[in-house]
N, CA, C and O atoms as a GROMACS GRO file, in nm:
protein
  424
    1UNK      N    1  10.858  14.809  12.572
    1UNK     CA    2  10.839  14.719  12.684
    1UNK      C    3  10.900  14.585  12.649
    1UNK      O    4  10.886  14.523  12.543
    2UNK      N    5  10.970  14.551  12.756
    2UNK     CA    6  11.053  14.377  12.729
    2UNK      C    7  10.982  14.304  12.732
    2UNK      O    8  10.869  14.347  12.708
    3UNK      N    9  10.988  14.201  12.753
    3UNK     CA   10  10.940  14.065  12.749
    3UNK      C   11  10.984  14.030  12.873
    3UNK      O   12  11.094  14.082  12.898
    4UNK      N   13  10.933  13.953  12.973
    4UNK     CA   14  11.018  13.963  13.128
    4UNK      C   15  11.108  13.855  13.119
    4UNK      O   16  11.215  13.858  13.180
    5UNK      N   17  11.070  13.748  13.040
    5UNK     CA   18  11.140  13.630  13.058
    5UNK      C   19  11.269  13.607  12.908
    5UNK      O   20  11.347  13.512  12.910
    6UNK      N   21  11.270  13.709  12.794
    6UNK     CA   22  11.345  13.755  12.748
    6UNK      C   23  11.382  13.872  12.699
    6UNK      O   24  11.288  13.943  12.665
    7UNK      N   25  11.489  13.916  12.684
    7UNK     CA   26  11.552  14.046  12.657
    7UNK      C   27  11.597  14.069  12.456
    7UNK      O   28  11.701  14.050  12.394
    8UNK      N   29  11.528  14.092  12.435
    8UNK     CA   30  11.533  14.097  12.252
    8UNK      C   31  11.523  14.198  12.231
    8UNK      O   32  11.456  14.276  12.299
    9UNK      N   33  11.572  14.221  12.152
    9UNK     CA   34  11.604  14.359  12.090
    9UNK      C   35  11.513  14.309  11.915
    9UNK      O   36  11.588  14.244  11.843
   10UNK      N   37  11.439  14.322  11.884
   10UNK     CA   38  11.365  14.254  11.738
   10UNK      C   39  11.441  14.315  11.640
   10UNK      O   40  11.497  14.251  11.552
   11UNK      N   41  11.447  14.436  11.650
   11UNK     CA   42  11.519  14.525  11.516
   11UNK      C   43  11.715  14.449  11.491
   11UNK      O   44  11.778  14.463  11.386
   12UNK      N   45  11.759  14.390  11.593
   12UNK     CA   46  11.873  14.347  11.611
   12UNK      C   47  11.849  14.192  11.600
   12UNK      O   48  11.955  14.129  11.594
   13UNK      N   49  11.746  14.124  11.597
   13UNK     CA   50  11.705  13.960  11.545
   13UNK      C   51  11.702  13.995  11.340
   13UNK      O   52  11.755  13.942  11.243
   14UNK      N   53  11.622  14.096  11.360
   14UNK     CA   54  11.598  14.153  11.209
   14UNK      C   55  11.746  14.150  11.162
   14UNK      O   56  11.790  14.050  11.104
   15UNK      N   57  11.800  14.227  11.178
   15UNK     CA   58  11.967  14.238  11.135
   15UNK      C   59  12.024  14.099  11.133
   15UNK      O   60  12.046  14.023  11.038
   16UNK      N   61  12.038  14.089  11.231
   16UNK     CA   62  12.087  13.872  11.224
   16UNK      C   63  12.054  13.825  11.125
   16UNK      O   64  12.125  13.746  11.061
   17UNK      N   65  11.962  13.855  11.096
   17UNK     CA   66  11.848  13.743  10.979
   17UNK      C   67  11.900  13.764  10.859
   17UNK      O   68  11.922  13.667  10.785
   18UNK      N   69  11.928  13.888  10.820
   18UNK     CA   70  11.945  13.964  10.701
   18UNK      C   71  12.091  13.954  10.660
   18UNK      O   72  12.131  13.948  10.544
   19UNK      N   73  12.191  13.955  10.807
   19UNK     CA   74  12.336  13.862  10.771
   19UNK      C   75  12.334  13.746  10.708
   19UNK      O   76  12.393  13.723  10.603
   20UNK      N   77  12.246  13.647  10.790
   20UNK     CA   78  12.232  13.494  10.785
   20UNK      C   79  12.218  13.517  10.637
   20UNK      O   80  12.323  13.501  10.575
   21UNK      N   81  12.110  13.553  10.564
   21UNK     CA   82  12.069  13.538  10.449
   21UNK      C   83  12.144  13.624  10.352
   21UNK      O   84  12.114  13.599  10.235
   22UNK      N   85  12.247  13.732  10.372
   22UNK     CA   86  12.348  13.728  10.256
   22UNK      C   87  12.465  13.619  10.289
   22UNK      O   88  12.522  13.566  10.193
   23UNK      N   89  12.500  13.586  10.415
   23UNK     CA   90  12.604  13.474  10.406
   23UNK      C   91  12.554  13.374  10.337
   23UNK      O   92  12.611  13.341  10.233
   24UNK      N   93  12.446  13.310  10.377
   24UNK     CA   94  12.365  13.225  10.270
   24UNK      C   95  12.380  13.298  10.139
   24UNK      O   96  12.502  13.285  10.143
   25UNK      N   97  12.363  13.356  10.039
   25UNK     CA   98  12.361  13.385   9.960
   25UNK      C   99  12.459  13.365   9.868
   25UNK      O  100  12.453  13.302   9.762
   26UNK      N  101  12.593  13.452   9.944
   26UNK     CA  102  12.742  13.451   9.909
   26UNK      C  103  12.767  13.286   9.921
   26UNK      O  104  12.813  13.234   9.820
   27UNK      N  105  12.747  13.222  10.007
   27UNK     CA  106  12.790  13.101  10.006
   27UNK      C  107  12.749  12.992   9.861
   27UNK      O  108  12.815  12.916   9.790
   28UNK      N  109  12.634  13.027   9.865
   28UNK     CA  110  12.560  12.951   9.705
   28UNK      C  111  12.642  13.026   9.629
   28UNK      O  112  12.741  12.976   9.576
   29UNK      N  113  12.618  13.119   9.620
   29UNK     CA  114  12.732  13.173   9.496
   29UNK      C  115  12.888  13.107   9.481
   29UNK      O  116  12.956  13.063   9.388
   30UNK      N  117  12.895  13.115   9.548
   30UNK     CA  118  13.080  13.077   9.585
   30UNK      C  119  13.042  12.946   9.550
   30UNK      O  120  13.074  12.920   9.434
   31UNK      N  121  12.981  12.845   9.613
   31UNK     CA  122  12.992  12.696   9.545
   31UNK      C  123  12.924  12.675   9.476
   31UNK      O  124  12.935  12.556   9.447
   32UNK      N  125  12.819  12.737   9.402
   32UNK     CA  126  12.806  12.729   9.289
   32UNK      C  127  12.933  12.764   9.172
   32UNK      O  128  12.963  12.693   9.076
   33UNK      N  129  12.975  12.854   9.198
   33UNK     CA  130  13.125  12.916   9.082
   33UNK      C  131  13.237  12.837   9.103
   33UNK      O  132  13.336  12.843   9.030
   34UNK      N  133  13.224  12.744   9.226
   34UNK     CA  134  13.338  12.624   9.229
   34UNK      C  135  13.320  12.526   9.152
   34UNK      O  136  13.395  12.492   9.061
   35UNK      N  137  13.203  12.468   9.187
   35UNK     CA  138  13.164  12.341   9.174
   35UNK      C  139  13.200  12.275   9.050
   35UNK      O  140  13.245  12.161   9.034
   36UNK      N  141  13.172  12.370   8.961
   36UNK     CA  142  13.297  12.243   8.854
   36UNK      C  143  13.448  12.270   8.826
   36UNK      O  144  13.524  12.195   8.764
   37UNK      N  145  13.471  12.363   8.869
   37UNK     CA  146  13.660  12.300   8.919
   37UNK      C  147  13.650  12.185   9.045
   37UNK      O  148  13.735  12.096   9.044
   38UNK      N  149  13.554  12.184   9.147
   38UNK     CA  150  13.576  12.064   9.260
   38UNK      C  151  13.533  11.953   9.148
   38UNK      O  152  13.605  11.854   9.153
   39UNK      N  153  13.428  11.949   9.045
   39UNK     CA  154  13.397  11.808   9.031
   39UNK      C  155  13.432  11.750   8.848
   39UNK      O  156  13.434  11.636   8.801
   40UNK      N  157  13.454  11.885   8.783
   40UNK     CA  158  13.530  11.861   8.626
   40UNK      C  159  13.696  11.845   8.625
   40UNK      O  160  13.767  11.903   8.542
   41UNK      N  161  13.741  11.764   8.720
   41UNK     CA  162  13.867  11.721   8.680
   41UNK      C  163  13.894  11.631   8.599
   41UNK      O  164  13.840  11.520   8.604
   42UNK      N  165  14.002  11.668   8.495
   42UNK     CA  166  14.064  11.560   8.442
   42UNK      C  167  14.162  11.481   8.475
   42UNK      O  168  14.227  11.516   8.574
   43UNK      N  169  14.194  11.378   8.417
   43UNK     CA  170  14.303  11.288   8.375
   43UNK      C  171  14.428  11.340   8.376
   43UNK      O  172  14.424  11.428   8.290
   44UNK      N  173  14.563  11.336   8.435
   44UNK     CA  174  14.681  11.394   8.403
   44UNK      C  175  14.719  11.267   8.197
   44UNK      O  176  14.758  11.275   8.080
   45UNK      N  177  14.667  11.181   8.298
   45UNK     CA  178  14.742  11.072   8.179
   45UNK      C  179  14.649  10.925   8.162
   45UNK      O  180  14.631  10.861   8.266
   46UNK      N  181  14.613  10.893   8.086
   46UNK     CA  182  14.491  10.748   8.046
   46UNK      C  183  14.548  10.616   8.118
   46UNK      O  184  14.503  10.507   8.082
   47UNK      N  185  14.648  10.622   8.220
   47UNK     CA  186  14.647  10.549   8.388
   47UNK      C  187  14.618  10.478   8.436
   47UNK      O  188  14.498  10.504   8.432
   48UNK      N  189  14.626  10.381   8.497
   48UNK     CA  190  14.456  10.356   8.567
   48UNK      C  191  14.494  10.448   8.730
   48UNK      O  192  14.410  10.489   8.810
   49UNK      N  193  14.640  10.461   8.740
   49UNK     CA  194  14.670  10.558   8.874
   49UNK      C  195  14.647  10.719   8.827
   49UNK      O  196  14.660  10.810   8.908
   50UNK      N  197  14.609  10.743   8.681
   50UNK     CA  198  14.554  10.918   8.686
   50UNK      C  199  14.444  10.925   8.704
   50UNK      O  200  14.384  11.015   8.763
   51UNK      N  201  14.383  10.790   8.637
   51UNK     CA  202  14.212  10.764   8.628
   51UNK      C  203  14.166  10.771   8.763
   51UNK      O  204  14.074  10.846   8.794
   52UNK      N  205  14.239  10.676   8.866
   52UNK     CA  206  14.148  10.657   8.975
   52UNK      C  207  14.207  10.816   9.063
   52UNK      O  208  14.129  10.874   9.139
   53UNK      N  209  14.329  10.861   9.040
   53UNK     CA  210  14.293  10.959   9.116
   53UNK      C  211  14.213  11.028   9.090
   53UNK      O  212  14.135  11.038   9.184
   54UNK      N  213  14.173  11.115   8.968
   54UNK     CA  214  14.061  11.185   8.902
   54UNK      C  215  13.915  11.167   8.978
   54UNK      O  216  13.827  11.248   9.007
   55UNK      N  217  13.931  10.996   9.000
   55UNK     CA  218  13.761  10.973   9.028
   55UNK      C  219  13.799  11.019   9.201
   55UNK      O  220  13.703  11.066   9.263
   56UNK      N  221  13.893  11.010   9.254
   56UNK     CA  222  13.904  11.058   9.431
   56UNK      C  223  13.886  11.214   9.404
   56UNK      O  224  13.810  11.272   9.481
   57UNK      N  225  13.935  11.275   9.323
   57UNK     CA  226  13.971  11.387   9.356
   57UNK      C  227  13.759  11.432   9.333
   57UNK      O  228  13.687  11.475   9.423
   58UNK      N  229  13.720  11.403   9.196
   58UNK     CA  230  13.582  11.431   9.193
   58UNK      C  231  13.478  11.385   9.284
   58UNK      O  232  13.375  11.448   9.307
   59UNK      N  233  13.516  11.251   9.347
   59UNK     CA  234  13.404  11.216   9.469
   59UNK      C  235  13.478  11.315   9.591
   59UNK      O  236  13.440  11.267   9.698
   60UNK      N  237  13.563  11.427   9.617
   60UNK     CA  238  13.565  11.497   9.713
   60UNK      C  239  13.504  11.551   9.689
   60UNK      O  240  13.420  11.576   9.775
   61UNK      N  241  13.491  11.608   9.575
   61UNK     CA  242  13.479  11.756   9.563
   61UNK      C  243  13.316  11.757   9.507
   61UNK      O  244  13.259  11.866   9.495
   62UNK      N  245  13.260  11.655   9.481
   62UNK     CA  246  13.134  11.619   9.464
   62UNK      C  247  13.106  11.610   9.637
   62UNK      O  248  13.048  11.713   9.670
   63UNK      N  249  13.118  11.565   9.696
   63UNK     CA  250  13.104  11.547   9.851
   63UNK      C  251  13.080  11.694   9.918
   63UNK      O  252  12.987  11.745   9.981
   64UNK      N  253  13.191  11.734   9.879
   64UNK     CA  254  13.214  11.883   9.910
   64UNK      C  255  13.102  11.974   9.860
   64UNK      O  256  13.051  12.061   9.930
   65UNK      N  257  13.065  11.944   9.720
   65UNK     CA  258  12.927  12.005   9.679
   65UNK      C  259  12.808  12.057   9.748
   65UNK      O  260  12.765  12.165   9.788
   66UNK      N  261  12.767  11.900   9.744
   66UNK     CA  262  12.665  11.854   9.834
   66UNK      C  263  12.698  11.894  10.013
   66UNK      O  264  12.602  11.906  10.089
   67UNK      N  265  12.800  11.906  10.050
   67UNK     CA  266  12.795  11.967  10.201
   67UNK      C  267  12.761  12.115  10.220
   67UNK      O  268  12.675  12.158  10.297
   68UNK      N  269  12.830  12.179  10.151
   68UNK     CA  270  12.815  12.310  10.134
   68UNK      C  271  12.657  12.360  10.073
   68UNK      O  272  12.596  12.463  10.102
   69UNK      N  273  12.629  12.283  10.008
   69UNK     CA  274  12.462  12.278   9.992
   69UNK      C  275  12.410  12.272  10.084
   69UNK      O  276  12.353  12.376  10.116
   70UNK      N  277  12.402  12.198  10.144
   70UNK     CA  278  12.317  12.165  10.275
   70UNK      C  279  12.364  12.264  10.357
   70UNK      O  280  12.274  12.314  10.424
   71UNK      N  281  12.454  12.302  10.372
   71UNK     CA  282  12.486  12.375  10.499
   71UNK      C  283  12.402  12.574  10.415
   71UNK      O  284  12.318  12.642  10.475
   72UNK      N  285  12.438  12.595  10.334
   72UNK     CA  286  12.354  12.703  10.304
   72UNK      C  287  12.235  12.664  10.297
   72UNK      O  288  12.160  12.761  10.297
   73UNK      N  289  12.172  12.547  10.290
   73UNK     CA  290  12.005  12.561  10.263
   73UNK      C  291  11.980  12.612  10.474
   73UNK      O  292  11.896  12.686  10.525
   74UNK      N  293  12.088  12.537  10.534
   74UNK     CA  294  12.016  12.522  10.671
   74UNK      C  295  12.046  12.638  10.689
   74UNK      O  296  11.951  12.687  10.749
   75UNK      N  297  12.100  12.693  10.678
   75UNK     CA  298  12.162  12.865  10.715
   75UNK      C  299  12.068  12.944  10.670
   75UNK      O  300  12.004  13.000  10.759
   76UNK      N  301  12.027  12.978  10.523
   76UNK     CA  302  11.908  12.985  10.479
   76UNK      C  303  11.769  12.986  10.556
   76UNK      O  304  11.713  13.091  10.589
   77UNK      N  305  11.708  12.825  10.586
   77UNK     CA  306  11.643  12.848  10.692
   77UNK      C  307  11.617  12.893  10.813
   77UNK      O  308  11.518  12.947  10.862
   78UNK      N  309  11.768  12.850  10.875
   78UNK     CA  310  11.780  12.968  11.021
   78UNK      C  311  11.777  13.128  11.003
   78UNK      O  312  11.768  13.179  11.115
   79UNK      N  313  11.780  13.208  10.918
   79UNK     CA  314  11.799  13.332  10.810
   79UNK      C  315  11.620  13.336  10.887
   79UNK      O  316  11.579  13.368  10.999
   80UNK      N  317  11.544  13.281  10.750
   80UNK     CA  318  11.414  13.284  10.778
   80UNK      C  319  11.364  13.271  10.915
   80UNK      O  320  11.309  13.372  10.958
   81UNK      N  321  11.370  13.175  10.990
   81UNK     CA  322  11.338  13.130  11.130
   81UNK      C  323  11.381  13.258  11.238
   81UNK      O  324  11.296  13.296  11.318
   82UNK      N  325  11.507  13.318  11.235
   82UNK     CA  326  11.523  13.449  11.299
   82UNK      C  327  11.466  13.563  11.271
   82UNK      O  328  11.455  13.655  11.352
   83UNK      N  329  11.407  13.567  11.098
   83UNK     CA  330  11.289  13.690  11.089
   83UNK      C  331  11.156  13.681  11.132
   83UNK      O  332  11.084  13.773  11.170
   84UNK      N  333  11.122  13.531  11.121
   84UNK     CA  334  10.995  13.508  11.196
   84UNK      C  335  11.016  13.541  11.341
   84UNK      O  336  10.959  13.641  11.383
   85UNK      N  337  11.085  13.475  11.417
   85UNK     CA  338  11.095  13.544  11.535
   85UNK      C  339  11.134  13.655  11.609
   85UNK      O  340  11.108  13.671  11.728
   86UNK      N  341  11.222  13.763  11.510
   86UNK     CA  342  11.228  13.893  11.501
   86UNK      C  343  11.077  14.005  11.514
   86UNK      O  344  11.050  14.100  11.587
   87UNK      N  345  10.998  13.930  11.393
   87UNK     CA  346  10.881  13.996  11.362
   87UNK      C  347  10.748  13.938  11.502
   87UNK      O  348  10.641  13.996  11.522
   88UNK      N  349  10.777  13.867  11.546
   88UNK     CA  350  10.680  13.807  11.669
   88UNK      C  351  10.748  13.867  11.776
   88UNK      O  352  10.674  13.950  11.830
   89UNK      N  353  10.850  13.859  11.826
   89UNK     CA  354  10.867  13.943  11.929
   89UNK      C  355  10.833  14.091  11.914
   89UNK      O  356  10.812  14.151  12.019
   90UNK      N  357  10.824  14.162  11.794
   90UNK     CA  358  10.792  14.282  11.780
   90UNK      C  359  10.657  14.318  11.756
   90UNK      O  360  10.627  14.437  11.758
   91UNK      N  361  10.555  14.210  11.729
   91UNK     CA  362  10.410  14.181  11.742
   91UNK      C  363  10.359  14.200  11.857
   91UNK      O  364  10.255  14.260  11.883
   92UNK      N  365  10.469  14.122  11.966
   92UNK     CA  366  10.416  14.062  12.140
   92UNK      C  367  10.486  14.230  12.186
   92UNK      O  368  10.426  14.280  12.281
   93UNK      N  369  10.565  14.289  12.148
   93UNK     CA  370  10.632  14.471  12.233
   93UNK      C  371  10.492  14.538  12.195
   93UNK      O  372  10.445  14.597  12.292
   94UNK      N  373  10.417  14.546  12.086
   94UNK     CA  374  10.356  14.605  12.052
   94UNK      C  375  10.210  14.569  12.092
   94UNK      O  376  10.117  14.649  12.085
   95UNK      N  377  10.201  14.464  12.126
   95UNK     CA  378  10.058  14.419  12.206
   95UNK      C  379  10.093  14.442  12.329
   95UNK      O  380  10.014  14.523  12.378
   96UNK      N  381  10.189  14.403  12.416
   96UNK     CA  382  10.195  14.456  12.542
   96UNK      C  383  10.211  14.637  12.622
   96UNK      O  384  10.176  14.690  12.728
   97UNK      N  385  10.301  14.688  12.468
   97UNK     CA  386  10.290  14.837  12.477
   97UNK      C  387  10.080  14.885  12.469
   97UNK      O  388  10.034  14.978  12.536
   98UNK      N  389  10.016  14.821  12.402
   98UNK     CA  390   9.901  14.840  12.376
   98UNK      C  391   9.832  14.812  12.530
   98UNK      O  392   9.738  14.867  12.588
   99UNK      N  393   9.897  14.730  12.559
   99UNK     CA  394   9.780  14.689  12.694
   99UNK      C  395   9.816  14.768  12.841
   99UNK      O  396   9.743  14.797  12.936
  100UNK      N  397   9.920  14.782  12.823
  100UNK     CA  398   9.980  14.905  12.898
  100UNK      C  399   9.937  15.013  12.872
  100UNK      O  400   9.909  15.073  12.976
  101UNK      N  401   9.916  15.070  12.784
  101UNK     CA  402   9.822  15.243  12.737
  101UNK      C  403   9.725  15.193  12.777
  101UNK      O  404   9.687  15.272  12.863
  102UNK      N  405   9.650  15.106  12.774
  102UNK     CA  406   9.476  15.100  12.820
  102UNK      C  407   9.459  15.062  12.935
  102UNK      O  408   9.344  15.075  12.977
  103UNK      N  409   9.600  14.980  13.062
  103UNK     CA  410   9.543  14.990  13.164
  103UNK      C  411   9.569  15.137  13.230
  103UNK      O  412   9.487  15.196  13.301
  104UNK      N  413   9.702  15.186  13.194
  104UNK     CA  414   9.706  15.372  13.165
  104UNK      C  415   9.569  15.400  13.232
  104UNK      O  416   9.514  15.399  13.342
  105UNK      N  417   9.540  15.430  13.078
  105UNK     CA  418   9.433  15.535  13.062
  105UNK      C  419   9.308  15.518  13.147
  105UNK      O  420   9.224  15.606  13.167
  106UNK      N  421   9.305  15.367  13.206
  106UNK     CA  422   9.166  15.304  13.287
  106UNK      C  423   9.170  15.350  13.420
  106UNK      O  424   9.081  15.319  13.499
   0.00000   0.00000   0.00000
């Protein structure tokens, strides 16, 4: 039984969720295994034009860190937030399938 005012499929929110959270996953991985080639650069030459590029190239890629962090933690959470609401819409099919057999049977 649907929901009248939405059409969910729960077992297919479930699946979403379970993408979300290996893309999340893969993603930490991946910038984690970057992150110090983006932020352990060296010096071509003792400069002050190798030096300061060094420090541009590491405040990107330090920048870059930290974005990609955030963006998997929120992905992450939306991951979670679509199984919670996967598992409640399939709470509310199953209470309304319930109340339907008992006005049935009445």
């Amino acid at each position: 039984m649907s929901n009248p005012l939405f059409e969910v499929t729960p077992s297919m929110v479930g699946l979403s969720s379970a993408t979300e959270a290996g893309v999340s996953a893969a993603q930490g991985a991946s910038a984690g295994t970057a992150s110090a080639a983006l932020v352990g650069i060296l010096e071509m030459a003792g400069d002050v034009t190798s030096i300061a590029f060094a420090n541009a190239l590491r405040a990107a890629g330090a920048a870059y860190v930290g974005a990609i962090a955030e963006h998997t933690t929120q992905r992450g959470m939306f991951a979670g937030a679509q199984g919670i609401a996967g598992a409640t819409f399939e709470a509310v099919e199953v209470g309304q399938e319930a109340a339907l057999a008992l006005r049935t049977a009445l």
